[in-house]
N, C-alpha and C positions, 0 to 999 in steps of 0.2 A: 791678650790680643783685644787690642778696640775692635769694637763690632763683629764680625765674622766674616770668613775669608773672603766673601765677595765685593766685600762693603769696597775695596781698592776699585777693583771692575767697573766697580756701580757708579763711582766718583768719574773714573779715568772716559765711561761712554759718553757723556758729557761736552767731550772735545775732541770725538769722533768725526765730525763733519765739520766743516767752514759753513761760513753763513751761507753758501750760494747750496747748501744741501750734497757737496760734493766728499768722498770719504778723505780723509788724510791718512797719508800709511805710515808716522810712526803714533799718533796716537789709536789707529785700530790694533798695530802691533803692539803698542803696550797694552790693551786689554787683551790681547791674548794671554801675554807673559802674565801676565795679573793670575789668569786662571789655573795657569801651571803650580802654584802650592797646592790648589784641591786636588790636582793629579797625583801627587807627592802621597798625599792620603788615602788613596786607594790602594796605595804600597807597588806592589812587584806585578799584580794584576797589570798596571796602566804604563811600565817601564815603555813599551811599544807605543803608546800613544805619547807619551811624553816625548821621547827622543823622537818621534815624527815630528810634532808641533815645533818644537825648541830647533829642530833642522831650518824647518820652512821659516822660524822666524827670521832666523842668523838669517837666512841666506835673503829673505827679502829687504832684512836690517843694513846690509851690507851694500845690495841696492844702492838704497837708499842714502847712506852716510858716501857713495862714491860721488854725489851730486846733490843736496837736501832740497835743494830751490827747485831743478828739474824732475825730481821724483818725489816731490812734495804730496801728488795726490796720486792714490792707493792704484787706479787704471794706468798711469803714465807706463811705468815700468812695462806692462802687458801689451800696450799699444806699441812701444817702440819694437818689443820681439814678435809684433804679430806681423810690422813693416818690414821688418830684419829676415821674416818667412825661420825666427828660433822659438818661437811660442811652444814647440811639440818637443823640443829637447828636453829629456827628462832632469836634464839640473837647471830647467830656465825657470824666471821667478814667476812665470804664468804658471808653470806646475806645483811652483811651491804656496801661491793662493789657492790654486783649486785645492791640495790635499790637508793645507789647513782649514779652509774654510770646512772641507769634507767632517775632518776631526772634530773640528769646535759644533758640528751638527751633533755628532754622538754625544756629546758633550751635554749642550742643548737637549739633545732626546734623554738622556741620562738620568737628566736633572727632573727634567717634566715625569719621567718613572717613579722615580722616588717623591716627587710631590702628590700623584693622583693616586698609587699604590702604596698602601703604606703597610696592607701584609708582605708585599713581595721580598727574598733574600735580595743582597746587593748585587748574586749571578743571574738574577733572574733579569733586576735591572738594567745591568750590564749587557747579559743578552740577548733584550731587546729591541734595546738602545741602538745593539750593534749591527741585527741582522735588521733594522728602519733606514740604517743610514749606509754605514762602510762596505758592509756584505759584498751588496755587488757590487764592488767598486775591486775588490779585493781578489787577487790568484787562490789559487787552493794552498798553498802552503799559509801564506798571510792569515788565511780564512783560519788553516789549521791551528797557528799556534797562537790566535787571536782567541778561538774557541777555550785552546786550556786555559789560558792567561786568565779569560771572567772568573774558570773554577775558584780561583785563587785568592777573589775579590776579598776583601773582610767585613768584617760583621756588621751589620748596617747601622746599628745604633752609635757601634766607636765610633765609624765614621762621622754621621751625624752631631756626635759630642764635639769634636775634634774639629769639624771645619764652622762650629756653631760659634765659639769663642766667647762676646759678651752681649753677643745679638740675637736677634729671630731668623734663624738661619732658614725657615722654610720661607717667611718673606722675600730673604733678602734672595733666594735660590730663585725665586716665584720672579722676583722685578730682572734679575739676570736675563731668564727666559724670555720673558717679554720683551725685554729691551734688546738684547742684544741678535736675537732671532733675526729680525730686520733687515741686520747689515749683512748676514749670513744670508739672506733672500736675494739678495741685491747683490751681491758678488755672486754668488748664480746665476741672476737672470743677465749679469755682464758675462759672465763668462759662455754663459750660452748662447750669447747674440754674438759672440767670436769663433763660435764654434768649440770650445772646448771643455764643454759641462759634463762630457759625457767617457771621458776618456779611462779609460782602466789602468790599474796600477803593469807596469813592466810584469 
């Protein structure tokens, strides 16, 4: 593997915004999918956040591909279901931004774990990560089998080996964070200026 797994992400933030500073949503959806191999590596632990992410992407991908030109930029979609008064339906693609955006935070907090702690296990990480971001966002069952799932993590160095490939993987983990944090800020403070930043899982 060239570079290491983020090195794609790193390339693909890039062409996140139009010149006028506005996000585009299929290249912020393709950094998501970018990220999804490093889920893959945390093994059986992250099957729940994987199949969460990869939902919300399908479903905003699809959006998207039913009009490219109309829902070219990443708010369109949300703006049309907030006019439509379908923004709160739980399969509308304003739900499927918030609980990605929600995901790729853990993600983010995950990643800043394992760059400032570098005695912690990968559960420890994970568990962090998780009760900063998801928690409350989360029912008690989600919370519960969210909880064993970290047990499960694996060993932190594999991991590390394994998404490092033929790069500096703490770098390249380090410029993710910074970089991509932003857009993850910013689809929050939109979605909380429509009112739904704050909504809890079903």
């Amino acid at each position: 593997m060239e570079g290491t797994v983020f090195t794609p992400s790193l390339e693909g933030m890039n062409h996140v915004k139009n010149e006028e500073g506005e996000m585009l949503t299929k290249p912020f959806l393709d950094v998501c999918k970018l990220v999804l191999p490093v889920i893959d590596k945390l093994g059986a632990a992250m099957t729940l956040v994987k199949s969460d992410i990869g939902g919300n992407i399908t479903r905003l991908e699809s959006k998207h591909a039913s009009n490219p030109s109309k829902y070219n930029l990443l708010y369109s979609m949300v703006r049309e279901e907030i006019e439509a008064k379908t923004a709160k339906a739980s399969s509308s693609c304003t739900n499927g931004l918030l609980w990605l955006t929600r995901a790729m935070d853990f993600l983010v907090e995950l990643f800043r774990n394992l760059l400032e702690h570098a005695d912690w296990t990968m559960s420890q990480a994970c568990s962090d990560a998780y009760g900063k971001t998801l928690k409350k966002w989360h029912g008690w069952i989600a919370s519960s089998s969210f909880t064993v799932a970290m047990k499960m993590a694996p060993d932190r160095k594999k991991f590390m080996d394994v998404i490092g490939g033929s790069g500096d993987v703490s770098k390249d983990m380090e410029a993710f964070c910074v970089n991509f944090a932003p857009f993850l800020v910013e689809n929050h403070k939109f979605l909380e200026s429509i009112g739904m930043d704050n909504m809890k899982a079903a």
